[in-house]
N, C-alpha and C positions, 0 to 999 in steps of 0.2 A: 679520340682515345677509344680500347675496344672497350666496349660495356662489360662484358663476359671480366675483363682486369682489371676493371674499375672496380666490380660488384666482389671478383677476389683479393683487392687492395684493401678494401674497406671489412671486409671479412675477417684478412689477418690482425689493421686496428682497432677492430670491435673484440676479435680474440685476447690483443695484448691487454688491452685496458681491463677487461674479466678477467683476466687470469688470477695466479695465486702468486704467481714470481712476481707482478706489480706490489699486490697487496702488503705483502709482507716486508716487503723495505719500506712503504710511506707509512704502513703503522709502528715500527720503528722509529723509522723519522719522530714521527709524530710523539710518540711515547720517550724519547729521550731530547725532542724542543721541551716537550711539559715539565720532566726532571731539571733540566738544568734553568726553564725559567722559575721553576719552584726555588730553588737553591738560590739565584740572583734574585729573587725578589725577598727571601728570606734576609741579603745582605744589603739590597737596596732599596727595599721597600717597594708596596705597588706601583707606584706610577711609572717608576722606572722599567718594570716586568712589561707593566702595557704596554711603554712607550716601545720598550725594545723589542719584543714579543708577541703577546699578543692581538697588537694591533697592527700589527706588519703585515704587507703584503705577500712576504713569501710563507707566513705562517698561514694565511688565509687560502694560501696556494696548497699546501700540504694538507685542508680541510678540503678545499674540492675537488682533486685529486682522489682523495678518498671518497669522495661522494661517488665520482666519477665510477670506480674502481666498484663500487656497492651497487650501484645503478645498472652497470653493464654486466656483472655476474647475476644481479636478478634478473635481468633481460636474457641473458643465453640459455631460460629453463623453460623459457613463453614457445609455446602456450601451457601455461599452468595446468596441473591434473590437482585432484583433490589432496592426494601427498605431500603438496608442496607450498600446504598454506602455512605450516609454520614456518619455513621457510622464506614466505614472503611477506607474511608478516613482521618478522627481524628485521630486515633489508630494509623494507619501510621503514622501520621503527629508527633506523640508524639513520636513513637518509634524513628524517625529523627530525633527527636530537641535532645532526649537523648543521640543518637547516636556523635552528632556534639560535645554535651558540655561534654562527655569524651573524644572525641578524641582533644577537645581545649583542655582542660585540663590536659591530660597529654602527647599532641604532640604540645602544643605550648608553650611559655614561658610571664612573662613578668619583665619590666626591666625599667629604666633610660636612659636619655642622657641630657647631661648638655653643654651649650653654650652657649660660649659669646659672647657679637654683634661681626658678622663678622668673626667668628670661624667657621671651618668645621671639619667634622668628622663623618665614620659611622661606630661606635661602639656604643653597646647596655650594661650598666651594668647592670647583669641580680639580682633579687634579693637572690640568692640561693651564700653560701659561701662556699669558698675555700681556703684549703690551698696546694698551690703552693713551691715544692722545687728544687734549681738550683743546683748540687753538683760538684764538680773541675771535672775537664774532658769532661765537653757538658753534663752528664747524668743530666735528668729532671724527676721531677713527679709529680703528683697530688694528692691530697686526699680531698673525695668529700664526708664529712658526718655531719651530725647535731649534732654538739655539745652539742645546744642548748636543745634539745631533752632526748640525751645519755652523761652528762658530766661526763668526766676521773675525776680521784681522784690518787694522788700516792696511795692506796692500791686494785684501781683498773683501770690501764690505761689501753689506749687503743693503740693496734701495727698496724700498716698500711705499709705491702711490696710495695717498689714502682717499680712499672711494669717498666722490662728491666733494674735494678739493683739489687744489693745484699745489698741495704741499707735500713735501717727499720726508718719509721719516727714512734717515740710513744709521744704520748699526756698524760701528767701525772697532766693535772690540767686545768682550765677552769672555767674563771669569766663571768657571763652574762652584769656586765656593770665596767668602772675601768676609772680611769683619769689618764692620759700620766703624769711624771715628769722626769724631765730634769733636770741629772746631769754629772758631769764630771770628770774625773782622768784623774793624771798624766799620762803625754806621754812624748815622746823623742821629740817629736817638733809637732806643731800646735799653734793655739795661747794663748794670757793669760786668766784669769780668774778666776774671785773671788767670793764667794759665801759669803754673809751679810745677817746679824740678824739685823731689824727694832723694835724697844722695844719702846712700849709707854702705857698710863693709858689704850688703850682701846684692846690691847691683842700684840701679837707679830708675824712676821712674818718676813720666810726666801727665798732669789731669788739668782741669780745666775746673774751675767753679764759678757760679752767675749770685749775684745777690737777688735776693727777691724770687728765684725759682726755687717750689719746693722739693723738684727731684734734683737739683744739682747747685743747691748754695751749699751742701755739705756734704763730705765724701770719707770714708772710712778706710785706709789701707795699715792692714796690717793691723798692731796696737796700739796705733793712733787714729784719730780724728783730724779733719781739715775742715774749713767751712769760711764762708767769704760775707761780709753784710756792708750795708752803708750804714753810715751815724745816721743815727736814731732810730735805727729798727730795734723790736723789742730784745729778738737774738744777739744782739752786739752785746748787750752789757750783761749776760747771764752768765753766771759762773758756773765754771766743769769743774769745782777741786776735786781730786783723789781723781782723773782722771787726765789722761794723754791724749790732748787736745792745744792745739792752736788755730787761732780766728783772726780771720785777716778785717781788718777797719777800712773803707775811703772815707776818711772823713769830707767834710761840706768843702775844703778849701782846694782838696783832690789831692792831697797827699794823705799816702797807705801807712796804716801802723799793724800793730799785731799784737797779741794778747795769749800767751804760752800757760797751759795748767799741764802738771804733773802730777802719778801719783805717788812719788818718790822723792820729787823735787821742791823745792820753793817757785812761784807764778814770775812769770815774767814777761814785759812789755815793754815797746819801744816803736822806733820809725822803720821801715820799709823803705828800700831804696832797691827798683827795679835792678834787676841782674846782678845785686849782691846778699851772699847766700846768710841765713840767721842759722846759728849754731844751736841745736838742739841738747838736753841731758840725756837724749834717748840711746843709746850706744853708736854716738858720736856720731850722730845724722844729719843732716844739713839741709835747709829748705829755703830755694831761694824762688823768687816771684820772677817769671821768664818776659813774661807780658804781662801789663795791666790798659785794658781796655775801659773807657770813664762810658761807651752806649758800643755797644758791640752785637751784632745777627749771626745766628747761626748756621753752623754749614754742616754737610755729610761728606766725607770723603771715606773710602772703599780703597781696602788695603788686599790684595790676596792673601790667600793664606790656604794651607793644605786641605782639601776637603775631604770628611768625613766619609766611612763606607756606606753608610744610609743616608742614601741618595734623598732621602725624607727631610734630614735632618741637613743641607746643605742649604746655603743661601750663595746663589749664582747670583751675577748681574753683568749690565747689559751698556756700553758704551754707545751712546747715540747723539744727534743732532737733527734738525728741521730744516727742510731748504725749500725754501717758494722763487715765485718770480722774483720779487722784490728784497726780500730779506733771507739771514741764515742766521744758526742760532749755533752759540760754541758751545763745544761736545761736554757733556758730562753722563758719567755715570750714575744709573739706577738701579739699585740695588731690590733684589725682590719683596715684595710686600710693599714698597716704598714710593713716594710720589716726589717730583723732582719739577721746580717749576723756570723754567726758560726765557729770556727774553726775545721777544720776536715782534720785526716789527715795529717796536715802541711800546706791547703793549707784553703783555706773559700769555707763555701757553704752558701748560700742565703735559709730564710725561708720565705715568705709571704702571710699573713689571708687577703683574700680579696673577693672582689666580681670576676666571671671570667663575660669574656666580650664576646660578639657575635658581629660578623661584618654582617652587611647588605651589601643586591647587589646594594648598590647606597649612595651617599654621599650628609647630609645634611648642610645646612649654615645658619645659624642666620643674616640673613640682617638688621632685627629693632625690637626693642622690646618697646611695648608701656604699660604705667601700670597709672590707673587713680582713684583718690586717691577719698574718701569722701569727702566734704566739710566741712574745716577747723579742718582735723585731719590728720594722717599718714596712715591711714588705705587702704587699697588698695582695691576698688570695681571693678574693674573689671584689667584683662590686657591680651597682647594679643600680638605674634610673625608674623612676617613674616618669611619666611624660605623661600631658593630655594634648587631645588632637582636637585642634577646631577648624571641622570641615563645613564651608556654605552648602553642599549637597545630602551629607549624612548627618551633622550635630555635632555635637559634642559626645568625644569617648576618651578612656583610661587606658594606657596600657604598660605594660611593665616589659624593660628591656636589659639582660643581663648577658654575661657571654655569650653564654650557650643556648640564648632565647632569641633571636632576632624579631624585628617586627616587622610583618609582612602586610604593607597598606599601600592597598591602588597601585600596585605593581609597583610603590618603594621598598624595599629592605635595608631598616637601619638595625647595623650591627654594633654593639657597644664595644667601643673599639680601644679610649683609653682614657685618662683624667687628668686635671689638674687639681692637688690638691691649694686651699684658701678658703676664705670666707667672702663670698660664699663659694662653694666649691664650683668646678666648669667641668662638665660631660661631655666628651667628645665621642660623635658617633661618624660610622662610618655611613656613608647611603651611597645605594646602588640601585638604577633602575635597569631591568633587563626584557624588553619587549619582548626576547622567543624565549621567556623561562616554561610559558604554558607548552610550547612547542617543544619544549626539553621534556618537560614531564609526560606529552603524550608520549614520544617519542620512547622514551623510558620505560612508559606502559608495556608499549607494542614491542617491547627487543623482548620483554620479561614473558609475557601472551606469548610470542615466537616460540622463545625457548622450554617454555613448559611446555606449548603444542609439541615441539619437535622431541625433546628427549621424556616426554610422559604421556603425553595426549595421544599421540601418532604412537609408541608402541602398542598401549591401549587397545586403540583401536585397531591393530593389526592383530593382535591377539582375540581382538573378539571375533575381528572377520573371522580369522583360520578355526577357532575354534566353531562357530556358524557355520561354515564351510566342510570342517568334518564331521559335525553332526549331517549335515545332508547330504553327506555322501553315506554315512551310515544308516540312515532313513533308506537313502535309494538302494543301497547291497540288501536290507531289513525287506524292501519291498520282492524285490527282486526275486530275491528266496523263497518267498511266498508264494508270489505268480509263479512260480516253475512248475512244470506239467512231473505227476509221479511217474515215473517207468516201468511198464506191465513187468512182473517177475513171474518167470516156468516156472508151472509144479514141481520138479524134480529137483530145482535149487531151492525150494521152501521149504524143503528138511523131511522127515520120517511123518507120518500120518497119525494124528495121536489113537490108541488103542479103544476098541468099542466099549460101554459100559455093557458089564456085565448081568445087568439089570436090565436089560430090554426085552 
């Protein structure tokens, strides 16, 4: 190839990349990716923004791009004269600030931590999910990929080897949002439980209740009460007069009775005979026992269901199964936050879709949490944590974190992000670590340096030269005139001759 074409080929690419006709469409670009992922994460919340955004390869394409584009217009002015350090100080300043917000961006993370007054803990849940497998023997693995992105189908799942086994986890199905139900089969022992149909003019509805458990022997729909026990717990023979309430009995011999209080009506009781319904005084309601289980284990099954616009607020899950040399384990789903345990082999392996956690170098504590309401509603206008931090390098310290306070320690920033109200109440904060924020804030410096040199510093200084400059030239004109030789002037152009004095 000729050099002389080679050296004017690369001339014209060194031309296009500085120019001003690049720059101005990818800062475009760039300024309307930010608007419209401000907007989507507004309606989908962070992780969705990152996931889609953020943390994308063509968005990180449209930051270097621009670097490219800053790099190459500061290079078409070298070699640098004195005029042109504000100038190259910005350009710097810009290639920094870019430089920090990909290396925040995909060397830092960010994530949750939730606490109750008086709770410690330093663990970070980060927003990126995982599914985590335990399998008989101590082997473990992990599989770290976007569902949400890439979802499996049985006619086309997806296989995940997991490092330092010969077991395959496949993903054969995948809901973006689904609601948990609870139900139960028979077992060799555990406790009872009975599953009722609620029938009245305004639709019908079925639940499940366990004796002996205290979040589900009793269940409240509507104006009544339900609740389930065996003879001789102390709840069986407790009276609800004046209210709308029926209790279902097993007695010892295993047949069900039922014990009816109203607060309108006269009590009433009798025998239970599965799949025939008891006639309520409640406006003509009917309650019939669909199942009765005498030792019954519980299940999860995952129902779809429409999911919500904040991607925050959704609960996706994950269709899977286990396949080795030897054994395969039938599919069920995991629902997220949830753990789902398998049989394999002969023996159980553990599946669970979750968030993975990061531990920090230091341990935080919720001491008080304070939250203060509008006037004369429930609305919460402002609120705001105390925390202490116990670090093995620093000590012990106090800090106080409210909206518009974040707390900036060891390159964390935890933002007080939202709450739960209870007793005791639970403070949820956001954290974010971002390794190039130092790199942003030089960066930031030097655009601000730049630009004061360029539009204050640099006229400044131009005004002093010129004015310095025309003083010495009017020093030199000043001298000038001085040195100049006088020119002899004839008698007869020096005028009339003054008159003698008289007096001589």
């Amino acid at each position: 190839m000729n050099p002389t074409a080679s050296r004017s080929a690369a001339r014209v690419l060194f031309d296009a990349l500085a120019s001003i006709r690049l720059a101005v469409p990818v800062m475009v670009t760039l300024g309307l990716a930010c608007l419209t992922a401000t907007i989507y994460e507004s309606k989908h919340g962070t992780a969705a923004a990152q996931r889609d955004f953020y943390r994308t390869l063509w968005f990180a394409g449209i930051l270097v791009l621009l670097g490219i584009n800053i790099f190459c217009a500061m290079m078409s002015r070298y070699p640098w004269k004195k005029h042109h350090i504000g100038f190259v100080m910005a350009h710097i300043g810009i290639l920094t600030l870019l430089t920090g917000s990909l290396w925040s961006l995909w060397g830092g993370f960010d994530g949750n931590m939730a606490l109750y007054e008086g709770e410690t803990t330093d663990r970070v849940s980060l927003l990126d999910k995982v599914v985590d497998v335990d399998l008989p023997g101590g082997g473990r693995g992990r599989v770290a990929f976007d569902f949400e992105k890439n979802p499996p189908s049985p006619e086309r799942p997806r296989r995940f080897a997991l490092k330092g086994t010969d077991v395959t986890l496949v993903a054969e199905g995948f809901e973006p949002h689904v609601r948990t139900v609870d139900t139960f089969a028979a077992a060799a022992d555990g406790p009872s439980a009975i599953r009722f149909m609620l029938e009245g003019p305004f639709g019908k509805q079925d639940a499940w209740l366990v004796a002996g458990d205290p979040e589900r022997h009793s269940l409240a729909m509507g104006a009544a009460t339900f609740a389930f026990f065996r003879e001789g717990e102390p709840e069986a023979t407790q009276g609800s007069e004046g209210q709308n309430r029926i209790a279902f009995v097993l007695q010892s011999d295993g047949t069900l009775t039922y014990r009816l209080t109203a607060a309108k009506y006269p009590s009433q009781q009798g025998p239970v005979t599965v799949g025939t319904p008891v006639q309520t005084p409640w406006m003509g309601m009917k309650i019939t026992v669909a199942e009765l289980l005498t030792h019954a284990e519980a299940d999860h099954d995952v129902v779809p269901d429409t999911p919500p616009a904040d991607d925050e607020r959704r609960l996706p899950a994950v269709r899977v199964h286990l396949e080795g040399r030897d054994a395969r384990t039938p599919p069920a789903w995991v629902a997220w936050s949830s753990l789902v345990k398998l049989p394999y082999a002969g023996r159980t392996a553990a599946v669970a879709y979750h968030a993975p956690e990061l531990e920090t170098p230091f341990r935080v504590t919720l001491v008080d949490f304070n939250s203060d309401k509008y006037p004369g509603s429930n609305m919460a206008a402002t609120y705001e944590s105390y925390v202490r931090v116990d670090d093995p390098e620093s000590g012990t310290s106090e800090h106080h974190i409210s909206m518009n306070h974040p707390l900036h320690y060891r390159g964390y920033i935890f933002f007080q992000a939202s709450f739960v109200e209870g007793q005791p109440m639970m403070s949820i904060f956001s954290v974010a670590r971002a390794p190039g924020l130092p790199l942003v804030y030089l960066g930031s410096t030097l655009i601000a340096l730049g630009v004061v040199w360029m539009f204050y510093v640099k006229p400044y200084l131009a005004r002093r030269q010129a004015a310095v400059a025309l003083k010495a030239h009017r020093e030199r004109e000043a001298r000038h005139a001085e040195n100049a030789p006088t020119p002899d002037v004839p008698a007869a152009a020096a005028g009339p001759a003054a008159p003698a004095s008289s007096g001589a």
